[in-house]
ZADO-1210 file (C-alpha; in nm, 4 decimals, padded with zeros to 6 digits):
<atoms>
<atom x="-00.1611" y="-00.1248" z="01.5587" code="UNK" pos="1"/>
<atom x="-00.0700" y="-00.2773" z="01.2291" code="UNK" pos="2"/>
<atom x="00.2192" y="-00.5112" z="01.1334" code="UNK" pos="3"/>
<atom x="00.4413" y="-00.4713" z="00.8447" code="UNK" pos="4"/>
<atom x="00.3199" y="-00.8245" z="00.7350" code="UNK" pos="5"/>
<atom x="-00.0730" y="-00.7523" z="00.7856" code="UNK" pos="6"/>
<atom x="00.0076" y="-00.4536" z="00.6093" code="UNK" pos="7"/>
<atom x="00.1510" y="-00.6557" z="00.3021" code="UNK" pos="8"/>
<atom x="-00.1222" y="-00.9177" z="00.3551" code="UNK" pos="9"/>
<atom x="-00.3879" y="-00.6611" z="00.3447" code="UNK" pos="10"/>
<atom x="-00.2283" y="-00.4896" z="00.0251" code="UNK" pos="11"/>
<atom x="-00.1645" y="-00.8332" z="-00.1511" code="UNK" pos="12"/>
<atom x="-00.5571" y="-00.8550" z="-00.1721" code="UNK" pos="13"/>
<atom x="-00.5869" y="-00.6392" z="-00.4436" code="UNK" pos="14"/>
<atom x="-00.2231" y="-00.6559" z="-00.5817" code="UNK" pos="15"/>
<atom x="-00.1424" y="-01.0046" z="-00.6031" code="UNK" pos="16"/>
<atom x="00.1390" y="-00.9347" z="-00.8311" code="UNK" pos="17"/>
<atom x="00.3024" y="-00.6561" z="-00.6648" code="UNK" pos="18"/>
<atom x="00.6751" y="-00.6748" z="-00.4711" code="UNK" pos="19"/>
<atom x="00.5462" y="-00.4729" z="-00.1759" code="UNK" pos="20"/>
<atom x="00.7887" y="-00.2803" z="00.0747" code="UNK" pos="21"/>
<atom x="00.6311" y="-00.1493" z="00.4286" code="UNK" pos="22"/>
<atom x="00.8379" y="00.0537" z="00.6543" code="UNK" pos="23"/>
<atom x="00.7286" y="00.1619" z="00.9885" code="UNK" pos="24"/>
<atom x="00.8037" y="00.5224" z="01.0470" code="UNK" pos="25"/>
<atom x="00.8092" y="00.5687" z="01.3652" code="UNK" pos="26"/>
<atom x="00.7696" y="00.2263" z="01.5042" code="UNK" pos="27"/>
<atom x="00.3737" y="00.2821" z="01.6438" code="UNK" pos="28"/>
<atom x="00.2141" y="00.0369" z="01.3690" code="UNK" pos="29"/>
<atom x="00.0119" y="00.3694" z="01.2294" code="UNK" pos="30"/>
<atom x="00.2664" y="00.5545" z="01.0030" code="UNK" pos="31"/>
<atom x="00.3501" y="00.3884" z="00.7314" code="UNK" pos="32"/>
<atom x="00.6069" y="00.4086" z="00.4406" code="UNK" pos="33"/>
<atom x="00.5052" y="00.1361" z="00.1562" code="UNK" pos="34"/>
<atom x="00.6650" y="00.0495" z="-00.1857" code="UNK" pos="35"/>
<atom x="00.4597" y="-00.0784" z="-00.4327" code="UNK" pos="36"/>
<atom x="00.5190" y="-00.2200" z="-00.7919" code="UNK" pos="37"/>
<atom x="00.2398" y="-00.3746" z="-00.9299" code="UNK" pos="38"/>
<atom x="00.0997" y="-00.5165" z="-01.3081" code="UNK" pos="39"/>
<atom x="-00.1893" y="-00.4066" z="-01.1713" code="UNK" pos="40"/>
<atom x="-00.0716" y="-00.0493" z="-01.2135" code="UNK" pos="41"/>
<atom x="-00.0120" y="-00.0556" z="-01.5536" code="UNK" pos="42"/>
<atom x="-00.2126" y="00.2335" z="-01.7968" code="UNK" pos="43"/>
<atom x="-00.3395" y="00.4110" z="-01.4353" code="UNK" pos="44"/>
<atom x="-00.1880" y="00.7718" z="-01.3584" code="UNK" pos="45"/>
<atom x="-00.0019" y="00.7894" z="-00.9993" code="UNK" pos="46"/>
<atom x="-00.3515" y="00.9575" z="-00.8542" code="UNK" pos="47"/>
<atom x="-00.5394" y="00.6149" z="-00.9970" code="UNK" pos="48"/>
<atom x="-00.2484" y="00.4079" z="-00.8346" code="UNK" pos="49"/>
<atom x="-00.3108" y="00.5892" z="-00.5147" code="UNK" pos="50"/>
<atom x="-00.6906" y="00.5632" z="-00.5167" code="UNK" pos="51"/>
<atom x="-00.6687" y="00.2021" z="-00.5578" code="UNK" pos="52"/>
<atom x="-00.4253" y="00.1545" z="-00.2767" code="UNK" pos="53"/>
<atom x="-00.6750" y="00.3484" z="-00.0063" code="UNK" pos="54"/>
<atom x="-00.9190" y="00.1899" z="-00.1735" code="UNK" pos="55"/>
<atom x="-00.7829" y="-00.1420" z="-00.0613" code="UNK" pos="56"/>
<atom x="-00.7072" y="-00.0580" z="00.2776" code="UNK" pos="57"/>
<atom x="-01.1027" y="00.0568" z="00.3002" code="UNK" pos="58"/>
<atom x="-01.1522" y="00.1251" z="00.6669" code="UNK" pos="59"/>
<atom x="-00.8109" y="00.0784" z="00.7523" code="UNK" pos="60"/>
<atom x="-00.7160" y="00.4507" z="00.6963" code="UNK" pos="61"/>
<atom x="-00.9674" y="00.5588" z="00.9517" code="UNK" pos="62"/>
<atom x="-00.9081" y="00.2827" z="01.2239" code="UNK" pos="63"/>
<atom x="-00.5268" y="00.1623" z="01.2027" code="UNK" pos="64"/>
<atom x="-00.3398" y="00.3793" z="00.9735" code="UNK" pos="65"/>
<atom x="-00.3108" y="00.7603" z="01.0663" code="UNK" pos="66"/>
<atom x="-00.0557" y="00.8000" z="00.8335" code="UNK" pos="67"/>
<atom x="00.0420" y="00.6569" z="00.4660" code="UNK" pos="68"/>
<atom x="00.3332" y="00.7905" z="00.2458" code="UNK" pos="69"/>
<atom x="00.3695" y="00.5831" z="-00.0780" code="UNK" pos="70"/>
<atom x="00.5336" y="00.5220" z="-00.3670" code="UNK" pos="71"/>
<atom x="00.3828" y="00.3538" z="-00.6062" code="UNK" pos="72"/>
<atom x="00.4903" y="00.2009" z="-00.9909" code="UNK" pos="73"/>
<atom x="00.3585" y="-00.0276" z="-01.3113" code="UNK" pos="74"/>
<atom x="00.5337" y="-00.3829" z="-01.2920" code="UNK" pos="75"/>
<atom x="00.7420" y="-00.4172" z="-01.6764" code="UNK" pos="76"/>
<atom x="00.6730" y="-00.7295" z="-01.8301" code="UNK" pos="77"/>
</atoms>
């Protein structure tokens, strides 16, 4: 089981600019609703955005998320 704030923690690794948003779907700590606006982000197409969030949660997906719904967006300046 994973907590919205290891969840933000985790995420924050590789977006340390981003206002991230988790939501627990249906309170199990594997289903997982996340809001992400990020510099990072900027020039990459929503499938890059996406990559690079599983990408950050590496093993994650497998072990302690079974499901991820996201939204994802480029930080303005």
């Amino acid at each position: 089981m994973v907590t919205a704030k290891e969840l933000e923690e985790k995420l924050r690794t590789g977006l340390p600019s981003a206002k991230i948003r988790c939501s627990d779907m249906t309170g199990g700590g594997d289903h997982w609703q996340v809001n992400i606006e990020a510099k990072e982000f900027a020039g990459m197409s929503l499938i890059q955005m996406h990559q690079l969030v599983y990408k950050i949660l590496g093993d994650w997906m497998h072990a302690k998320i079974h499901a991820l719904s996201m939204n994802t967006t480029a930080a303005k300046d």
